[in-house]
C-alpha positions as CSV (number, residue, x, y, z in Angstrom):
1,X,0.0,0.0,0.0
2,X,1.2,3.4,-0.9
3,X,2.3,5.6,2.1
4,X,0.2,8.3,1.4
5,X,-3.1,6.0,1.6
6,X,-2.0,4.2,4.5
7,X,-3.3,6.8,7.0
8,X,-6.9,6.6,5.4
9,X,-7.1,3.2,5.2
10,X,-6.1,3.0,9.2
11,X,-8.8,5.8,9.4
12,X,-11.2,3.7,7.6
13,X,-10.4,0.4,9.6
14,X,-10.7,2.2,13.0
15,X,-14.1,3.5,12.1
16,X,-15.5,0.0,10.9
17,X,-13.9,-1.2,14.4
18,X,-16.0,1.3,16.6
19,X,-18.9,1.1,14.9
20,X,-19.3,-2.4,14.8
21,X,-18.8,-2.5,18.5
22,X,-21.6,0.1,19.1
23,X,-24.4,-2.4,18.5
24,X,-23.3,-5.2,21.6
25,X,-22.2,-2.1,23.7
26,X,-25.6,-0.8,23.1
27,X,-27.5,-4.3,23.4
28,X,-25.6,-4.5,26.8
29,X,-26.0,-1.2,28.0
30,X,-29.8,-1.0,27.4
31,X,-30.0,-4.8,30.0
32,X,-27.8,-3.1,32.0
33,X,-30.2,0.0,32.7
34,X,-32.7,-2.3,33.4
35,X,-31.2,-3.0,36.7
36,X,-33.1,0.5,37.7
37,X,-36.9,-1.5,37.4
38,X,-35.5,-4.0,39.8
39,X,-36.7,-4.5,43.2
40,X,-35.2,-7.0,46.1
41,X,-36.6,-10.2,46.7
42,X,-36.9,-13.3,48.9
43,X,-33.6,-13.4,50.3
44,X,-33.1,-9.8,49.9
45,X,-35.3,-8.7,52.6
46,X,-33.8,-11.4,55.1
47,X,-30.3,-9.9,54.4
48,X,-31.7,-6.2,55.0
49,X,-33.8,-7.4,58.1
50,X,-31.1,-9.3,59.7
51,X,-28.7,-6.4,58.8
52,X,-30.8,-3.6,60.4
53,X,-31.4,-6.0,63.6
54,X,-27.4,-7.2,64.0
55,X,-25.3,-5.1,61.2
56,X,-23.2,-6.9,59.2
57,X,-20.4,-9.3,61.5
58,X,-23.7,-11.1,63.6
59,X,-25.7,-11.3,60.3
60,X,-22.5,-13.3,58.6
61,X,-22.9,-14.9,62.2
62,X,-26.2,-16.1,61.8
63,X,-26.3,-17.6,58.2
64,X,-22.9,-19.1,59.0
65,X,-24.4,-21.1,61.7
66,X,-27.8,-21.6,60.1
67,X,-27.7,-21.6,56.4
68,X,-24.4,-20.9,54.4
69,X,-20.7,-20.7,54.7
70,X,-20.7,-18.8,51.2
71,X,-18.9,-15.4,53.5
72,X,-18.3,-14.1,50.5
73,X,-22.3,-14.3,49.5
74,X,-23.2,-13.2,53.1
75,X,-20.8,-9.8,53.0
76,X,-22.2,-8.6,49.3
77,X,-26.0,-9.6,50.4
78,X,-26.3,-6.8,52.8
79,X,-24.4,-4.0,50.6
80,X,-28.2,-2.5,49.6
81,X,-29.4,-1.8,53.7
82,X,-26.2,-0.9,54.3
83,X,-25.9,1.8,51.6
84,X,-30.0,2.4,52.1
85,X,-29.1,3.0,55.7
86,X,-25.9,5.3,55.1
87,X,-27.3,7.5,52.3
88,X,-30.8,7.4,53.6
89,X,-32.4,6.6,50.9
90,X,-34.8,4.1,50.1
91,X,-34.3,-0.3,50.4
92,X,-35.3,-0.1,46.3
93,X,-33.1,2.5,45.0
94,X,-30.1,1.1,47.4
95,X,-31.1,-2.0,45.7
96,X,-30.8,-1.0,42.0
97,X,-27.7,1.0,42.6
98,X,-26.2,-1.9,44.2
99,X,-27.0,-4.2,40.8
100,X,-25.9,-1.6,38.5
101,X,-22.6,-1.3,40.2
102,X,-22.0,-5.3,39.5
103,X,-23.6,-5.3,36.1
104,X,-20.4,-2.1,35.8
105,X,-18.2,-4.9,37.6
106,X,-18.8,-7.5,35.5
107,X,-18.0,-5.6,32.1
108,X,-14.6,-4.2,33.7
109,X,-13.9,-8.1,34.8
110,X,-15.2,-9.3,31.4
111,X,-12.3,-6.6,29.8
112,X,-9.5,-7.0,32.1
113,X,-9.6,-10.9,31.3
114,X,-10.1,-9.9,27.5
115,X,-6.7,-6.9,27.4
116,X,-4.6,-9.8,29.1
117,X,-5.9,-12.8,26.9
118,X,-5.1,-10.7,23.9
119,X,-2.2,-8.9,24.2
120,X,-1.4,-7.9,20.7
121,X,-4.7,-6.7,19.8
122,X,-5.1,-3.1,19.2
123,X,-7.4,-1.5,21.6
124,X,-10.3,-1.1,19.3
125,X,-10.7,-4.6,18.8
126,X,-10.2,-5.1,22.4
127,X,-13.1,-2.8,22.8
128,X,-15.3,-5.1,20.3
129,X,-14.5,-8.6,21.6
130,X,-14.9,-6.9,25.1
131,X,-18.7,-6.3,24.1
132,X,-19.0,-9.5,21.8
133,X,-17.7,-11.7,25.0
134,X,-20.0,-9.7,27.5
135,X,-23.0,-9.5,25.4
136,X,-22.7,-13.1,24.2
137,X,-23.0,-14.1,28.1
138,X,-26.0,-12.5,28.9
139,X,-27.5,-13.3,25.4
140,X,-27.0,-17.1,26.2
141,X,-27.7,-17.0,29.7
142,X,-29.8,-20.0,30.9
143,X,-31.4,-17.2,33.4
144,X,-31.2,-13.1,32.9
145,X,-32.6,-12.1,36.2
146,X,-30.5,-14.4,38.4
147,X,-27.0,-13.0,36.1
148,X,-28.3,-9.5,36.4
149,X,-31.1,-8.3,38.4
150,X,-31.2,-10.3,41.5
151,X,-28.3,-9.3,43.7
152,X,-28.5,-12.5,46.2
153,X,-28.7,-14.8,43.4
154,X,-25.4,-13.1,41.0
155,X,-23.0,-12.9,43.8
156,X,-22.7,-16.5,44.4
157,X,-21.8,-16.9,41.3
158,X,-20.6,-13.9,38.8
159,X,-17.7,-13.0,41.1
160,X,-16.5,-16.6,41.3
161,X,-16.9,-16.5,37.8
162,X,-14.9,-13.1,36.6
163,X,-11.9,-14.7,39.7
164,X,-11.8,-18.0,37.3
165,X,-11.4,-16.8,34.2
166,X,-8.9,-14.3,35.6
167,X,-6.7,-16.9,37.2
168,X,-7.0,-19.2,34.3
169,X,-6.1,-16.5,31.2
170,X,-3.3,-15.7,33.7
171,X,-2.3,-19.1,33.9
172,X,-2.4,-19.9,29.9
173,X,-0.8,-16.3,29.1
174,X,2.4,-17.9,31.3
175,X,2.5,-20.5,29.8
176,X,1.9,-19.6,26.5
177,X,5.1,-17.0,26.4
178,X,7.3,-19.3,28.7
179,X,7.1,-16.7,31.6
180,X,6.8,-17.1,35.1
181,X,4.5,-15.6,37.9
182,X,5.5,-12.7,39.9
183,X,5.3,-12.5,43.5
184,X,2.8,-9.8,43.0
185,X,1.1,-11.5,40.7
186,X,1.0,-14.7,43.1
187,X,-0.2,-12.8,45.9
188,X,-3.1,-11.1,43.4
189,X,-3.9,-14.6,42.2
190,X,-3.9,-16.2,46.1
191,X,-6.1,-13.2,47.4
192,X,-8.6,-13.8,44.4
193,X,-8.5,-17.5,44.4
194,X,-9.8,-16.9,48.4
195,X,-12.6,-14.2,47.7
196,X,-13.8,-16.8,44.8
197,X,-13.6,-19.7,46.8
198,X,-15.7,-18.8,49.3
199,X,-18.2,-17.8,47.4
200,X,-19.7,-21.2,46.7
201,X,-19.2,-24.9,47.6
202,X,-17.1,-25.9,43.9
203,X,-15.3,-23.1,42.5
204,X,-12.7,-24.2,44.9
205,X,-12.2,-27.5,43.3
206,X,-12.3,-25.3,39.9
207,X,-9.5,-23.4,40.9
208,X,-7.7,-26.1,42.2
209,X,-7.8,-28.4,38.8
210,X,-6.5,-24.9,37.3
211,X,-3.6,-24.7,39.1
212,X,-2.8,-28.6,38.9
213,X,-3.5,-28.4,35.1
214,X,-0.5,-25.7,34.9
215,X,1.7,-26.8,37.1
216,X,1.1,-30.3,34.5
217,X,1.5,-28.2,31.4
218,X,4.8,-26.5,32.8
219,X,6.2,-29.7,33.7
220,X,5.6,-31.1,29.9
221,X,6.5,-28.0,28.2
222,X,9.8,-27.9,30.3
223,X,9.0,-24.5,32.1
224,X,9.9,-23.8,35.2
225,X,7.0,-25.7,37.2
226,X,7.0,-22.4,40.2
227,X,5.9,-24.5,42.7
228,X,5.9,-22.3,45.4
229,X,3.9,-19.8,43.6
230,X,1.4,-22.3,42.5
231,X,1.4,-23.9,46.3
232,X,0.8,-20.5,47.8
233,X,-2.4,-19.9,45.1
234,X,-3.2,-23.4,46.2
235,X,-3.1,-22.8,49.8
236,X,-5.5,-19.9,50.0
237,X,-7.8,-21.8,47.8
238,X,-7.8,-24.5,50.0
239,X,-8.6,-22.2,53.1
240,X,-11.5,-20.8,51.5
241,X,-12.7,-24.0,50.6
242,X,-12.7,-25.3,54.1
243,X,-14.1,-21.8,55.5
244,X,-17.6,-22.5,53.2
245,X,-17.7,-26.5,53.7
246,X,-17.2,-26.6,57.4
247,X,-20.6,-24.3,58.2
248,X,-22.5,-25.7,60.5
249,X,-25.2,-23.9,58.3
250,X,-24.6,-26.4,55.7
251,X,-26.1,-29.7,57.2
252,X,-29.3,-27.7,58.4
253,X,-29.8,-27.3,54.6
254,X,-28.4,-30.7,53.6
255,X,-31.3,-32.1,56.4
256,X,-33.5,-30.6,53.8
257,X,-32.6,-32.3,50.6
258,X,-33.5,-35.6,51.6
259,X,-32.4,-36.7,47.8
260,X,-28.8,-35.8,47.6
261,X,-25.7,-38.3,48.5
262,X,-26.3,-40.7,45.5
263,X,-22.9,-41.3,44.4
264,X,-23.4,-43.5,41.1
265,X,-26.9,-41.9,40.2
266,X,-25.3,-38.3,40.7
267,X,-22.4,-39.2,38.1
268,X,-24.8,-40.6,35.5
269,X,-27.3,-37.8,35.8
270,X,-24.7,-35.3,36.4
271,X,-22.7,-36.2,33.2
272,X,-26.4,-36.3,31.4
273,X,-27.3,-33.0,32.8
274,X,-23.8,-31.3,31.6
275,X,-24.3,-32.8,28.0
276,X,-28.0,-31.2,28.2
277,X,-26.4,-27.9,29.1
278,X,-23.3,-28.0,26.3
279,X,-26.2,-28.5,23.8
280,X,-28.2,-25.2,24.8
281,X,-24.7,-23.5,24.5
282,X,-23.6,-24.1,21.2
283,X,-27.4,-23.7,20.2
284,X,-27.4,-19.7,21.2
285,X,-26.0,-18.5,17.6
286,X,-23.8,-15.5,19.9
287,X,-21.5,-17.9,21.1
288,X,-20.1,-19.7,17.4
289,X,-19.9,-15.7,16.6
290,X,-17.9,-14.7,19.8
291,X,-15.5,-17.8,18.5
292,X,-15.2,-16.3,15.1
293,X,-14.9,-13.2,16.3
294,X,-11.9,-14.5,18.6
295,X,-10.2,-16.1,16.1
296,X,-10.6,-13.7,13.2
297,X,-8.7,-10.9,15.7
298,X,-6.0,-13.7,16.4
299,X,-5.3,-14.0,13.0
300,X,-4.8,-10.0,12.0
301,X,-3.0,-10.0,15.7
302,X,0.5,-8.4,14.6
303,X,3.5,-11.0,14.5
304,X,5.1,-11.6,18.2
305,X,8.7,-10.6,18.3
306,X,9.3,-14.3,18.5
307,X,7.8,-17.3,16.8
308,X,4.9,-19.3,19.1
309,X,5.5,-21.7,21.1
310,X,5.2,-25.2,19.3
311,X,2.9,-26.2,22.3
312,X,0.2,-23.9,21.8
313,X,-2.5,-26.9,20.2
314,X,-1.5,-29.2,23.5
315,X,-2.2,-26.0,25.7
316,X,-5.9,-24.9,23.7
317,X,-6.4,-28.5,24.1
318,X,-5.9,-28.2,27.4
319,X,-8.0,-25.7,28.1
320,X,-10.7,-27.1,26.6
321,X,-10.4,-30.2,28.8
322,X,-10.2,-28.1,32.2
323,X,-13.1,-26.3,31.2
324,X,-15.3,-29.1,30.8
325,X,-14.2,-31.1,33.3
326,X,-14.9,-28.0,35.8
327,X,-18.6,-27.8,34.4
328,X,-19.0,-31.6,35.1
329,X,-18.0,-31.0,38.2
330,X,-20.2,-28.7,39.0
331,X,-23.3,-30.4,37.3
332,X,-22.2,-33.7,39.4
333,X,-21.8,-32.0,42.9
334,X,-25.1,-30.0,42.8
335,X,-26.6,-33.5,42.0
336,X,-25.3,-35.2,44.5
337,X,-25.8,-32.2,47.3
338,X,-29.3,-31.8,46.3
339,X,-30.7,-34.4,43.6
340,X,-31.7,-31.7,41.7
341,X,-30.5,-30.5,38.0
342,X,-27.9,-27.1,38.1
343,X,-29.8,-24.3,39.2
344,X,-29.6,-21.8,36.4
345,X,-28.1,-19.3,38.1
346,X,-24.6,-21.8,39.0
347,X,-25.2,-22.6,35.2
348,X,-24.0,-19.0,34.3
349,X,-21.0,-19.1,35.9
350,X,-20.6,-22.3,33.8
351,X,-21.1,-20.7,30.8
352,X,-19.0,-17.8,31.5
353,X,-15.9,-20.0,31.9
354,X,-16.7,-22.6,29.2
355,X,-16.7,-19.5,26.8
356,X,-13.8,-18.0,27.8
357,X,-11.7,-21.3,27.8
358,X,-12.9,-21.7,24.6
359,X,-11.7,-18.3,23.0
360,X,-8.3,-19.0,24.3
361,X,-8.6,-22.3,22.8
362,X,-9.3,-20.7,19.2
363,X,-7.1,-18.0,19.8
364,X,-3.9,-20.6,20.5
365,X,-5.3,-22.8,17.6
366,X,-5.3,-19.9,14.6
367,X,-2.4,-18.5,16.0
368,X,-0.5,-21.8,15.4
369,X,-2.7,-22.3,12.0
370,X,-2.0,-18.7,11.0
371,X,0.1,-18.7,8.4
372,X,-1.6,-21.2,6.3
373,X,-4.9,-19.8,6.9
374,X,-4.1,-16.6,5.9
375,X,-2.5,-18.5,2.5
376,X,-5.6,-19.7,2.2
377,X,-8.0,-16.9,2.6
378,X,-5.8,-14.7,0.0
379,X,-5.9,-17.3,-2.3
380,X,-9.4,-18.4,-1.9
381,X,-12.8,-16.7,-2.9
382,X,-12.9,-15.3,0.4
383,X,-10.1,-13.2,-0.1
384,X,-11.4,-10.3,0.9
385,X,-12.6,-10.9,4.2
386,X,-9.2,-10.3,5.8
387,X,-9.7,-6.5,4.2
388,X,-9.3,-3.9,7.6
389,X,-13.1,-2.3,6.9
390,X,-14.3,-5.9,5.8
391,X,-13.1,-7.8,8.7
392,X,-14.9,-5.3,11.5
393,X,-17.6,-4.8,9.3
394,X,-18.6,-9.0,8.7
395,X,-17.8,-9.6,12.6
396,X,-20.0,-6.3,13.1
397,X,-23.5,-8.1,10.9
398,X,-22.6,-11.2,12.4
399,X,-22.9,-10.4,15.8
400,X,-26.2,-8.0,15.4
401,X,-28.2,-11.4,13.8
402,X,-26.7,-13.7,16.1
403,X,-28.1,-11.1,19.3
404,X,-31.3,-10.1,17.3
405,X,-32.0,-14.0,17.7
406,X,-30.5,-15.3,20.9
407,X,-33.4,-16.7,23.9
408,X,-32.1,-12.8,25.6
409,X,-33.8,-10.5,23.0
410,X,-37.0,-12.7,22.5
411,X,-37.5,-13.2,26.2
412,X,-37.2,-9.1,26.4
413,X,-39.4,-8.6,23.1
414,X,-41.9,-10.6,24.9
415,X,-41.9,-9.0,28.2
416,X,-40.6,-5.6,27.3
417,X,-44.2,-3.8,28.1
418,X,-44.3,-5.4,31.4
419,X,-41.3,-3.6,33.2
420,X,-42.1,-0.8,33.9
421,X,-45.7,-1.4,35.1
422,X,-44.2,-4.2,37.5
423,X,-41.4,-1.4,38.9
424,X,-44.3,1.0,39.5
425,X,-46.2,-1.4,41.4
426,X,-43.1,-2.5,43.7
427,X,-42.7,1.3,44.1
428,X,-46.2,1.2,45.5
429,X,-46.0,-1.2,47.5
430,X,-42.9,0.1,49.4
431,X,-44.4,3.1,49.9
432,X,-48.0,1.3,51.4
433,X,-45.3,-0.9,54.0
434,X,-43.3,2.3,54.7
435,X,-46.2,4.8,55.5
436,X,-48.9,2.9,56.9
437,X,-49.0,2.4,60.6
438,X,-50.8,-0.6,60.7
439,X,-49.3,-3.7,62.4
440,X,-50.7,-6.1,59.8
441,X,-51.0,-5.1,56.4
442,X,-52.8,-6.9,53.2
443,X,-50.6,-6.3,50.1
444,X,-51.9,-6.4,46.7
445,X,-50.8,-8.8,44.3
446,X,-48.1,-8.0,41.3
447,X,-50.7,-7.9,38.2
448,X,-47.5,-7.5,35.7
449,X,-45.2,-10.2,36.7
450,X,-42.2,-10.7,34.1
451,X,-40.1,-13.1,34.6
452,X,-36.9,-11.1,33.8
453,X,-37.4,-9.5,36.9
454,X,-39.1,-11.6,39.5
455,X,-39.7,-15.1,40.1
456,X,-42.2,-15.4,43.0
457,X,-44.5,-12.8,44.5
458,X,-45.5,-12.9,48.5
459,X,-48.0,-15.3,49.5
460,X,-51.0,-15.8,51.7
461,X,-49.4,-17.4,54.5
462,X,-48.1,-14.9,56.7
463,X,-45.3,-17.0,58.4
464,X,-43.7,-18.2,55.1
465,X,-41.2,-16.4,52.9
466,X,-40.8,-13.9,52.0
467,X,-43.6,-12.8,53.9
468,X,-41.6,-13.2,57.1
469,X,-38.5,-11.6,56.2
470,X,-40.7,-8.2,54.5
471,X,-42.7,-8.0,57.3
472,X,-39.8,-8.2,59.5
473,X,-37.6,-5.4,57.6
474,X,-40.8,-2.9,57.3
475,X,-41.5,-3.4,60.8
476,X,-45.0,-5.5,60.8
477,X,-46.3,-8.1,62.6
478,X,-47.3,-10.0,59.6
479,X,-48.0,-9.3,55.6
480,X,-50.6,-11.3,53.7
481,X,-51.5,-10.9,50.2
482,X,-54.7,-9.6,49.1
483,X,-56.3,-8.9,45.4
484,X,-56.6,-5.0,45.7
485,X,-55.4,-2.9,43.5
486,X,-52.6,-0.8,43.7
């Protein structure tokens, strides 16, 4: 290319990178606004109830001992009274401040793993797979509400989830340019594998397998196996592990699953379950065009001032077998806990790390490939896809179908009239529990009821939740429901 044109034709490619990235940035952003119709639920209100009554060391107290070891879970739970009560401002608005600042969290956790997966990429394609990776997760979520806008139900697992995939691009980016960990980078790596692991009951064991897997991979790409690094990550795992199996809580609630602790049925049904939920994965058409899109920027990557390693197809390989054997995992130990099929809100923290595993995978497997596929491609009738303004611009229409028809945007076609309604009615009825001075208090039911906001509304048993825990927090002596209108 002449020198003159050059500058236009970088022009031109930076534009066709920008805009393509406006459509998932704006598909993400306009979910992520919803998080102002939510209102708390269920276990909301016994976080906020026990929090007024105790503050937040005797409520951690309480659930420890009762229900949960997940500290983690139990700290993040009462961030809305707390914030409700500091600001004085109202349970709801603390509420959807709260989600809004993870659904901001988990874009800037989504990125960060992105910049450092990709290192070569310039930063306005880091910018698009940023938004293709975050808006193909909540596209293909099994669940919307319990990834975004139900606080109680996302911080057991979205945190866990953004720690993993952190720990594991760190992991293959080692390995992948033959470096070693930093202390700092250890000590990053030990205090996140800790916050994750206590957050649920298997992302311990995830983390774990991680580390074992790399410590394998250095020891058969002769690197230099850091086992103290690796051993100090491990060890702060391990301690969070222990903190959230060793509740007492946790055998009250086991007492209660009268179908769990089937060993051989739990590894049948659990392997069944995981080949149920790989085949709803590769069905949502966002997540074979966040792979394209992954390795189509892998392959216009600039050349590394050294060839790859010859290992990188045994590494995405590898990959590719951690992932799946940490989703199995999963499946099989909330089968044999409980007897039940993945709840879908563990399945997105599934889904978030079977993703990500697999874009390293394709970006390791073109990388190796790349030379001959970008023979090929020039040569071929496709020759033309590799153009700067082409490239962004096919990646760019691919990714607007692929959202325009994921589960996401029908569920929110379907229900879009609904939202609002439903937030005006919660609004009311905080206001009726806040202002009335009756003891006992008949709420009406929710007449718009989507379910990308709420699950369940309150019942007409007074003594049950969530009727407990809201009557508790607004100070009643019991709520009931009753067909008035709002």
């Amino acid at each position: 290319m002449a020198s003159a044109t050059r500058p236009v034709a970088a022009r031109r490619a930076s534009l066709a990178w920008a805009l393509g990235s406006l459509f998932p940035a704006a598909f993400l952003f306009c979910l992520f606004a919803l998080t102002l119709l939510s209102a708390p639920e269920h276990d909301d209100f016994c976080f906020a109830d026990l929090h007024a009554r105790h503050g937040f060391v005797q409520t951690i107290s309480i659930f420890y001992q009762s229900l949960s070891g997940r500290i983690v879970v139990l700290i993040l739970g009462q961030l809305p009274p707390a914030i409700s009560a500091a600001t004085n401002v109202s349970l709801l608005s603390a509420y959807s401040l709260a989600l809004a600042a993870a659904a901001g969290l988990f874009l800037f956790g989504l990125a960060v793993a992105t910049v450092r997966a990709w290192p070569r990429a310039g930063a306005l394609q880091l910018a698009f797979l940023t938004f293709a990776f975050a808006s193909t997760v909540v596209s293909a979520t099994p669940n919307l509400r319990e990834l975004l806008y139900w606080l109680t139900g996302l911080i057991c697992y979205v945190p866990p989830a953004l720690l993993t995939i952190l720990i594991l691009g760190e992991c293959t980016r080692a390995l992948d340019t033959e470096t070693e960990f930093s202390w700092l980078l250890t000590i990053g790596m030990a205090l996140g594998g800790l916050v994750a692991a206590m957050c649920n009951e298997f992302t311990g064991v995830w983390l774990l397998l991680i580390l074992a897997a790399s410590l394998l991979a250095r020891h058969l790409f002769g690197q230099p196996r850091q086992i103290a690094h690796h051993g100090l990550i491990a060890v702060a795992i391990a301690v969070g592990f222990v903190v959230v199996v060793s509740a007492s809580g946790n055998s009250a609630r086991m007492e209660q699953l009268p179908n769990g602790g089937h060993l051989l049925q739990s590894l049948i049904n659990g392997l069944r379950d995981s080949l149920v939920g790989l085949g709803r994965f590769f069905r949502e058409p966002a997540i074979v065009v966040s792979l394209i899109a992954a390795g189509a920027i892998a392959l216009v990557e600039p050349e590394p001032a050294r060839p790859a390693q010859a290992n990188g197809k045994m590494l995405a390989l590898g990959i590719v077998a951690t992932c799946l054997a940490c989703c199995y995992f999963e499946y099989f130990t909330h089968r044999y806990a409980t007897g039940f099929r993945l709840v879908e809100r563990a399945q997105n923290q599934a889904l978030i790390l079977l993703l990500f595993g697999l874009m390293l995978s394709v970006r390791l497997l073109v990388r190796a490939h790349r030379t001959q596929l970008r023979e090929r491609l020039s040569a071929g009738r496709y020759r033309g896809l590799l153009d700067p303004v082409t490239l962004p611009t096919s990646l760019a229409l691919l990714m607007i179908a692929s959202l325009g028809f994921s589960s996401t945007s029908s569920l929110l076609r379907k229900q879009w009239q609904d939202l609002y309604p439903y937030w005006e009615e919660s609004v009311a009825r905080h206001v009726l529990l806040t202002t009335s001075i009756e003891p006992v208090i008949a709420v009406p039911w929710h007449k718009w009821t989507p379910s990308l906001l709420m699950t369940a509304d309150v019942t007409a048993n007074a003594d049950r939740l969530p009727n407990d825990c809201i009557a508790r927090y607004y100070r009643k002596s019991a709520i009931y429901v009753a067909d008035v209108p709002l």
